[in-house]
VOGU-3710 file (C-alpha; in Angstrom, 3 decimals, decimal comma):
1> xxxxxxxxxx> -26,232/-0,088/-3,647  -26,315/-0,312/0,467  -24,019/2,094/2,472  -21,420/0,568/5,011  -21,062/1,824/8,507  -17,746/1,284/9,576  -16,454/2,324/13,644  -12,782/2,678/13,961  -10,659/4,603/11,850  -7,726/2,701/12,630
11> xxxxxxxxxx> -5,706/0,866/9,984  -8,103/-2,200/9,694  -10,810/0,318/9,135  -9,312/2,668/7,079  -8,338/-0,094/4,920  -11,784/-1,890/4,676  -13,087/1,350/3,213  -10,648/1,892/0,652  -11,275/-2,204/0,082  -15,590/-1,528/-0,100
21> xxxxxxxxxx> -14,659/1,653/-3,031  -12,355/-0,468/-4,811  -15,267/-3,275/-4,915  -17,687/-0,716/-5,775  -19,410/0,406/-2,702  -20,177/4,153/-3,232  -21,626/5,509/0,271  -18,885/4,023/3,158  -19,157/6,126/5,876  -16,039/5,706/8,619
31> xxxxxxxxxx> -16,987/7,042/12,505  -13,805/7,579/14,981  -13,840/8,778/17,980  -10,619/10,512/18,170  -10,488/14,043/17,191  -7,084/13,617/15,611  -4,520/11,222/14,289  -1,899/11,179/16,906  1,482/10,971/15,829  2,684/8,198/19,057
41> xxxxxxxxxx> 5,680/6,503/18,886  4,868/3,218/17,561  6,406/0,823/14,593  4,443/-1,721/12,781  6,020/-4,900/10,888  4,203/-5,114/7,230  4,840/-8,523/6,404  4,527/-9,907/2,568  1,005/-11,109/3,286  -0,425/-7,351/5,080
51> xxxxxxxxxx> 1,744/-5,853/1,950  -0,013/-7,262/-1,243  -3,125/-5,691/0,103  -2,177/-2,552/0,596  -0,479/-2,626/-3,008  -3,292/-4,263/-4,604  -5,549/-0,940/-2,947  -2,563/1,091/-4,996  -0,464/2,131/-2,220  2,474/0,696/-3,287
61> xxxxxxxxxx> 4,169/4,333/-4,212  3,272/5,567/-1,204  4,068/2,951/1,489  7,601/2,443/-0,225  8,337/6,688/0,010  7,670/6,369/4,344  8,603/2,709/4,514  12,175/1,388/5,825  13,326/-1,957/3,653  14,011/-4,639/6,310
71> xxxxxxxxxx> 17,173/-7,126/5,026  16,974/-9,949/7,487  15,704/-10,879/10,992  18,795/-11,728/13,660  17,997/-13,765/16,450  20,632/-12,778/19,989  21,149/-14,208/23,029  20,432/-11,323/25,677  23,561/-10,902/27,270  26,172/-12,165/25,182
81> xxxxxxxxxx> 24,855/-10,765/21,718  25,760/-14,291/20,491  23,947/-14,295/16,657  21,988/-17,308/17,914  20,100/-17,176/14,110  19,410/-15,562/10,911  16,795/-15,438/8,097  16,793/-12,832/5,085  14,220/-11,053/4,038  14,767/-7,625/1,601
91> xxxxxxxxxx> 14,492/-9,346/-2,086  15,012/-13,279/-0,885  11,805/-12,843/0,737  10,458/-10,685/-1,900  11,139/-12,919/-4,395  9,888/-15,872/-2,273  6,415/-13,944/-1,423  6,177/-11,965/-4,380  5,637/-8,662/-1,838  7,363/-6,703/0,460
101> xxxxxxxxxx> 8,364/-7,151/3,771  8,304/-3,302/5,239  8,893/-1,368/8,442  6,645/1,346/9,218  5,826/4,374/11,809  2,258/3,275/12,545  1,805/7,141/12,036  2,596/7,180/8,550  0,808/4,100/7,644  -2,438/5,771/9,084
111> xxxxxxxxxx> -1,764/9,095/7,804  -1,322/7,645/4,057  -4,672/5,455/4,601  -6,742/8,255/5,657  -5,096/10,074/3,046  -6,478/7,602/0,460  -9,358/7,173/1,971  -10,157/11,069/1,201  -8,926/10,808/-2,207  -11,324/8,318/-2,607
121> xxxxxxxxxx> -14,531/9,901/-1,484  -14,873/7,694/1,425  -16,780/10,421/4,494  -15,097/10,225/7,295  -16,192/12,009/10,771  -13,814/11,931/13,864  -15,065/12,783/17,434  -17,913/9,686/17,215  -17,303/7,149/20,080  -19,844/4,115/19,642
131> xxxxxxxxxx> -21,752/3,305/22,675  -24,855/0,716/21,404  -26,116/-0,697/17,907  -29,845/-0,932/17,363  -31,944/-1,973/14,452  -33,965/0,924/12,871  -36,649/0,885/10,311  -34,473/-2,099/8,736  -31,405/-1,052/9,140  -28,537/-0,862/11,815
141> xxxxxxxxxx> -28,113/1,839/13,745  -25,060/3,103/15,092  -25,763/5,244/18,390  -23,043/7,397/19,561  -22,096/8,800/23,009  -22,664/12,546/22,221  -26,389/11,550/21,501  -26,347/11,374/17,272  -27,415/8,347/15,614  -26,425/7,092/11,926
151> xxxxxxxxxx> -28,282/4,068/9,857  -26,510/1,768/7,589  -27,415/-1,642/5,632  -24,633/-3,297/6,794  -22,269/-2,243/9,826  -18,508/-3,487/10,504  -16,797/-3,164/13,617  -13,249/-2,176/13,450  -13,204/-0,471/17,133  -10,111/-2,736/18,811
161> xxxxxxxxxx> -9,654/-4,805/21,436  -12,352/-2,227/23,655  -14,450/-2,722/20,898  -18,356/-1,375/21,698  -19,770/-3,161/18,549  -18,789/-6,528/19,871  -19,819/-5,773/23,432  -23,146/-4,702/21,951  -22,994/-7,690/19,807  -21,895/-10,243/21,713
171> xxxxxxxxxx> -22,183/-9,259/25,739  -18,508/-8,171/28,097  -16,100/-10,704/27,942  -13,038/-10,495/30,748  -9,764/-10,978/29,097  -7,008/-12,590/31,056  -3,880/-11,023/32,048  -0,854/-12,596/30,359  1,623/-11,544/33,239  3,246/-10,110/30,320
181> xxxxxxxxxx> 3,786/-6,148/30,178  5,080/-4,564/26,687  7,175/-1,257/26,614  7,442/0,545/23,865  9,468/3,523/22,327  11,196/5,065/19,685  15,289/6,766/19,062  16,020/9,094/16,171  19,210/7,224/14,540  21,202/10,301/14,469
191> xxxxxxxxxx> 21,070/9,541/18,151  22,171/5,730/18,202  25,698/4,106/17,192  25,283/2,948/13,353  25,450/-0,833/15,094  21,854/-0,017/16,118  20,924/1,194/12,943  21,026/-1,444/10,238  18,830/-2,391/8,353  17,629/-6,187/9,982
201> xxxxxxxxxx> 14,765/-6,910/12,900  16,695/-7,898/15,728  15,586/-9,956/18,488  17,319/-10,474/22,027  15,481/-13,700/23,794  16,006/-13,917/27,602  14,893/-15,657/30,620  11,284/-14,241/30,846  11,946/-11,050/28,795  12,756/-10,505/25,002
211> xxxxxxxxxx> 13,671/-7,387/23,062  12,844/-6,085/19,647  14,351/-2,948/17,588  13,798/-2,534/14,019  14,333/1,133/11,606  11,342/2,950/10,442  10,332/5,836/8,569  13,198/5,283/6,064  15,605/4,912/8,608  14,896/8,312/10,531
221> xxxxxxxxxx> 14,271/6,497/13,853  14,673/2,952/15,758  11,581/1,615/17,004  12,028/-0,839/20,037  9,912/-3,150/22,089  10,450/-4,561/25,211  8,674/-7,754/27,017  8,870/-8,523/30,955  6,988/-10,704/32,881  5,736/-9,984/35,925
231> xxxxxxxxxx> 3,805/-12,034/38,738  0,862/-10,028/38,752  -0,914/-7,447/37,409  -0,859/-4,561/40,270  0,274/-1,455/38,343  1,267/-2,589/35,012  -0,854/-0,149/33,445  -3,638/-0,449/31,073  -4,652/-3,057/27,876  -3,698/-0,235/25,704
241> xxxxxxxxxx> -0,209/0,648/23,845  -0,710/4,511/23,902  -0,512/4,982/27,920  3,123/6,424/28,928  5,005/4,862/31,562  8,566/5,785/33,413  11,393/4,969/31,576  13,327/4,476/34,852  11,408/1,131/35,331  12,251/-0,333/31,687
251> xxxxxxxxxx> 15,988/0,592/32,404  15,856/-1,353/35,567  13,822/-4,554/33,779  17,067/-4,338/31,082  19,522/-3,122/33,060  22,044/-5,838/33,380  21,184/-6,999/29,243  23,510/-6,166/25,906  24,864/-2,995/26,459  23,166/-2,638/22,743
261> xxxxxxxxxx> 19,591/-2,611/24,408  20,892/-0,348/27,270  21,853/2,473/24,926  18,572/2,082/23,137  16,624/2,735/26,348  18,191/5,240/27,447  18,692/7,542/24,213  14,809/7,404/24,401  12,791/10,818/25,682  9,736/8,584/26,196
271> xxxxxxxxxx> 8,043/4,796/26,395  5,038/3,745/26,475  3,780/0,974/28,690  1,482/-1,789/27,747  -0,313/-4,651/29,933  -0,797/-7,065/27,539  -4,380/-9,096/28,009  -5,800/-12,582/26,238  -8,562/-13,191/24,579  -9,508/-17,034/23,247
281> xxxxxxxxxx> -10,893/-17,335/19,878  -14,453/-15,980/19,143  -17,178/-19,127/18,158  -19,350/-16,046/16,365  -18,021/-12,368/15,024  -21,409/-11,632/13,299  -24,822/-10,899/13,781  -26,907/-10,532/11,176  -25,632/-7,252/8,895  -23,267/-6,389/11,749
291> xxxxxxxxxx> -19,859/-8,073/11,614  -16,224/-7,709/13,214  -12,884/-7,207/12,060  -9,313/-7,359/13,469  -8,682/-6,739/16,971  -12,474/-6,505/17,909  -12,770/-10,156/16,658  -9,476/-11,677/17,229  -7,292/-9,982/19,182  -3,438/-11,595/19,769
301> xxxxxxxxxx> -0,531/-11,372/20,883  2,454/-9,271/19,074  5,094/-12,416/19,205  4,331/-12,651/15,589  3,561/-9,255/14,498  0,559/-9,962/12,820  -1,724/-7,657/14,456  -2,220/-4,913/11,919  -1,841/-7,721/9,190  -4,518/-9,641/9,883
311> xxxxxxxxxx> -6,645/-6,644/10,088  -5,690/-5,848/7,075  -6,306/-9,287/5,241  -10,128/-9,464/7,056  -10,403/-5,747/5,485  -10,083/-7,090/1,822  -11,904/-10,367/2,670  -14,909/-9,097/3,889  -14,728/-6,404/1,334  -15,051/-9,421/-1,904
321> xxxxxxxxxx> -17,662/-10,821/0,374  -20,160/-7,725/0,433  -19,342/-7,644/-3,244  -20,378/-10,824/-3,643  -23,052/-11,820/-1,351  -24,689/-7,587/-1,273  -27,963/-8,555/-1,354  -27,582/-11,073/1,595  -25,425/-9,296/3,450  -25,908/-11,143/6,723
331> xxxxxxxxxx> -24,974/-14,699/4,958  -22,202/-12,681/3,714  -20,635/-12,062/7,052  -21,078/-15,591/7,881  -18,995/-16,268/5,097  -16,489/-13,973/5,844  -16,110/-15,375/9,287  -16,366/-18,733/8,174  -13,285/-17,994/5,438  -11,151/-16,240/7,922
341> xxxxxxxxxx> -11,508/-17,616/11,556  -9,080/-20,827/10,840  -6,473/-18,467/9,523  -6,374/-15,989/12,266  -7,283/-18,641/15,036  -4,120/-20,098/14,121  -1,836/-16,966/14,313  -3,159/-15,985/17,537  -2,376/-19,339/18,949  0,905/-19,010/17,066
351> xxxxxxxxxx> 1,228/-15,903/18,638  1,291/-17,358/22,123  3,631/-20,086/21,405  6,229/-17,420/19,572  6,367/-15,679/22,986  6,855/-18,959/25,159  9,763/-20,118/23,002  11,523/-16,481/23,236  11,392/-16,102/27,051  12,357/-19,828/27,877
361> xxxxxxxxxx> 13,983/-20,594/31,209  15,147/-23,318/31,744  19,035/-23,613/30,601  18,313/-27,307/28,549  15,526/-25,730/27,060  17,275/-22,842/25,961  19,688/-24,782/24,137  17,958/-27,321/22,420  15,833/-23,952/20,830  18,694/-22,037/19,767
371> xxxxxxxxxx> 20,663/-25,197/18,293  17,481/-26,392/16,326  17,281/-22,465/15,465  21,122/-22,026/14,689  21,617/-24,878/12,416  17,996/-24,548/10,379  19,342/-20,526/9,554  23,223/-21,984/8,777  22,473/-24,884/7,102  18,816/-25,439/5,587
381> xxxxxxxxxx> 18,176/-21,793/5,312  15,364/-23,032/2,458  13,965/-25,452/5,289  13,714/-22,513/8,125  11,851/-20,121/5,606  9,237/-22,867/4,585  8,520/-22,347/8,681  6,639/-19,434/7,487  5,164/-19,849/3,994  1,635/-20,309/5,651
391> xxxxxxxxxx> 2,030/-17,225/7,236  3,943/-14,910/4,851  2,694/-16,797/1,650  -1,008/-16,535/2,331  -2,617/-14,537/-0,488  -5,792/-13,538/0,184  -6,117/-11,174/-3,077  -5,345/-13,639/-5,102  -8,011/-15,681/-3,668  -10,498/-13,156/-4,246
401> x> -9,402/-12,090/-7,818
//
């Protein structure tokens, strides 16, 4: 039985491993280089298709006791607050996708991974940043910054969009700035009018900016999100959703939108600042027993919150493929690449297009999109969810039962 090196303890990685010990792997061995789970102020979308994984690892307990229980997704106009659409989720789209759609604090959906990941024997050392990959005696090594080396058969990396495995792998690429910067924060409810509080995903689109708030953490606190463009890329901060920025700046970007949004921003203490960067597709994420997953591989835009979820559906695809290909592990990862980089080219494209159509312009434009939008939620609401059955509806467990 080979052991499995995997860098990045995030939630794609923490997830692979629990995927490799459910498929019978025995020695996976998870390296991250931060001391400590921090506890930043972040929310993360679980749609139905990110969900069935994590249930069919046995988290479904678990996820539902630190989960809020979205019922639909409202589409506004920024100013106005004019519903412009509408689409349920709670138990219509739980019935339609057989799983959950959930809301999470991406702090409790790592804490309960690396929770299970323990439970399940799976060694996991923190304070190891990756700096090279070499081959030794027939294996890959792993060669970390503080000077300690570790040797696996097969090696994944699951290191982000800075990922050192695929710069090792595959050379420095130079993403491209999207002229779009993200802010993020999060409100404890008790805080907020109960208006701001419902249950739903709502979603302002504006002339070049858009604006998300959802409940998390069973409705404890209101996550938000907020998208400018800019014309260049002087002081927008860095590719990374963790850096803090001054909230005085994201007041002025919203300042004359909903007063809704306004009283979000400023019942915040904090937000968080983030340049957001492109990346097109990868032609390669492998090399022989050393392969890629998530946002080292294919990292997109949030427009579709699918970030975390395709990281989570590689996790359990690659898993079925060590299982099945373990003693070709190298034409294994081939596989796995070959299986999943049509599926998460076409999100990440998807991606791009979601965030064009919410920060349209042009007046014409912006009316055409919210009458085709208006009258698919009002009157073919069964035609406007079949919009997402390829995204939603994809079952990759099934697929690999």
């Amino acid at each position: 039985m080979q052991t499995i090196g995997i860098v990045g303890g995030g939630i794609g990685g923490l997830t692979l491993a629990l995927a490799c010990r459910q498929a019978g792997f025995n020695d996976v061995f998870v390296y991250e280089q931060a001391e400590q789970i921090e506890d930043l102020g972040a929310g993360i979308q679980l749609s139905p298709n990110a969900s069935r994984v994590l249930i069919a690892l046995g988290l479904k307990d678990v996820l539902a006791s630190v989960a809020s229980y979205p019922q639909a997704v409202h589409l506004r106009s920024w100013k106005s607050g004019y519903l412009v659409a509408q689409r349920p989720l709670g138990r219509f789209s739980e019935d339609r996708y057989h799983s959950p759609y959930y809301h999470l604090h991406r702090a409790d959906l790592h804490r309960l991974l690396l929770d299970a990941a323990v439970a399940n024997q799976v060694t996991i050392t923190t304070g190891k940043t990756c700096s090279s990959l070499d081959a030794h005696e027939g294996r890959e090594q792993i060669n970390f910054t503080d000077g300690s080396h570790a040797a696996h058969d097969a090696v994944i990396g699951c290191d982000g969009i800075h990922s050192a495995v695929r710069r090792s792998l595959l050379g420095v690429d130079e993403p491209r700035f999207t002229g779009h910067v993200a802010w993020r924060g999060m409100v404890e409810a008790a805080r907020l009018p109960e208006g701001l509080t419902n249950p739903v995903v709502t979603a302002w689109m504006g002339p070049k900016k858009h604006f998300v708030h959802y409940p998390v953490r069973g409705g404890e606190l209101v996550n938000f999100v907020g998208v400018v463009e800019v014309t260049h890329n002087d002081g927008v901060g860095e590719e990374s959703w963790r850096t803090q920025g001054d909230k005085a700046e994201i007041a002025e970007d919203f300042g004359d939108w909903h007063p809704d949004i306004v009283t979000l921003i400023n019942a915040a203490d904090r937000c968080f600042k983030w340049a957001l960067y492109d990346r097109d597709p990868l032609e390669n994420w492998s090399v022989g027993r050393v392969t890629l997953l998530g946002d080292a591989c294919h990292p997109m835009l949030p427009y579709l919150a699918q970030g975390a979820a395709m990281a989570i559906e590689d996790a359990w695809v690659l898993s079925r493929m060590l299982e099945n290909w373990e003693d070709e592990t190298a034409e294994g990862f081939l596989e796995y690449e070959r299986y999943r980089r049509p599926r998460t080219n076409k999100v990440l494209l998807g991606s791009r297009a979601q965030g064009a159509q919410f920060h349209l312009n042009d007046r014409l434009k912006v009316i055409m999109r919210n009458v085709r939008l208006g009258l698919g939620s009002r009157f073919l609401p069964d035609v406007a969810m079949q919009q997402l059955d390829w995204l939603h509806g994809y079952d990759c467990v099934k697929g690999f039962d």
